[in-house]
C-alpha positions as CSV (number, residue, x, y, z in Angstrom):
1,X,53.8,0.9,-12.0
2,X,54.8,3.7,-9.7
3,X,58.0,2.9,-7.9
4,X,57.3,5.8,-5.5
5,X,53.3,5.2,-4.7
6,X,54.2,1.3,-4.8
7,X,56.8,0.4,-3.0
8,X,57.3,1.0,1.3
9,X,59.9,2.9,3.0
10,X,62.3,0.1,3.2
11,X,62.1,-0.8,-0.3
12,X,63.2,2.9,-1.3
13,X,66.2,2.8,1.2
14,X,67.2,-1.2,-0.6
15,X,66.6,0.5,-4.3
16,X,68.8,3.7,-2.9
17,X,71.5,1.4,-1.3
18,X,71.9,-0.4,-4.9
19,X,72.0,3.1,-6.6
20,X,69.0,3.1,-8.2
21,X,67.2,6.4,-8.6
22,X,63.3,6.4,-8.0
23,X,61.1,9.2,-8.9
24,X,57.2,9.5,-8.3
25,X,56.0,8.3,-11.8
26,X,54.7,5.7,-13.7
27,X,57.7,3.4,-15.2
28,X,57.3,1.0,-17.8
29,X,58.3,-2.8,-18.3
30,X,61.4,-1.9,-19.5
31,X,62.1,0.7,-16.9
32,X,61.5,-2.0,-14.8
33,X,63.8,-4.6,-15.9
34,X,66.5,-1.8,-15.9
35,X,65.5,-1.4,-12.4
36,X,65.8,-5.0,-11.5
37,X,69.4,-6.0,-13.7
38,X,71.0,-2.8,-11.6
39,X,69.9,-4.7,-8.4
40,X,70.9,-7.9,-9.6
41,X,74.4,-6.1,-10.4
42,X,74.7,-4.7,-6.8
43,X,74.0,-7.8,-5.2
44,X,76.4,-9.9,-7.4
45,X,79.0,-7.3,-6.6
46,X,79.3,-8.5,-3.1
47,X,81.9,-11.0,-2.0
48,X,81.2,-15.2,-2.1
49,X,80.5,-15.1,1.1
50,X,78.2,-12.0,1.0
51,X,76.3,-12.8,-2.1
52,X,73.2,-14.7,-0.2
53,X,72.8,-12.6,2.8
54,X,71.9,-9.9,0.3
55,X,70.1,-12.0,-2.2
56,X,67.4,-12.0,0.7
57,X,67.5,-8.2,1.6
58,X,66.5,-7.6,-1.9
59,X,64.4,-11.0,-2.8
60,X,61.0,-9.8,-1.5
61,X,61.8,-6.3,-3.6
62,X,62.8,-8.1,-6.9
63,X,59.6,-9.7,-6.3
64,X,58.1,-6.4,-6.5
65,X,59.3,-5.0,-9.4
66,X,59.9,-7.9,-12.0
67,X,56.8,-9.3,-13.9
C-alpha cells in the first residue's frame, strides 16, 4: 500500500501529529504494523482522561492502515 497515494489530507496531518514519517511509496505489511504500534504508542501516551478522545481521531486511520 502507498501511505502517500492512499491516505487523505487529514490522515497525513494525524500520522504527522503521532510522528510518523510518510513518504510516496509502496510499504509493506510490516512497514505497516510499524506504522500502526507508533500510533497506538502516541495515543496511549496521552493522559486517562485523554486516551479516548484520541482513540477516535485516529480510529478511522488505524482502520486504514492495519490488515
Amino acid at each position: 500500500m502507498n501511505l502517500y497515494n492512499g491516505l487523505n489530507k487529514e490522515d497525513m496531518t494525524l500520522l504527522q501529529e503521532a510522528g510518523v514519517e510518510i513518504k510516496n511509496r509502496e510499504y509493506d505489511q510490516e512497514e505497516l504494523k510499524k506504522c500502526e504500534n507508533q500510533v497506538v504508542e502516541y495515543i496511549m501516551s496521552h493522559s486517562m482522561n485523554e486516551i479516548s478522545k484520541v482513540e477516535s481521531r485516529y480510529r478511522n486511520l488505524l482502520q486504514k492502515i492495519t490488515f
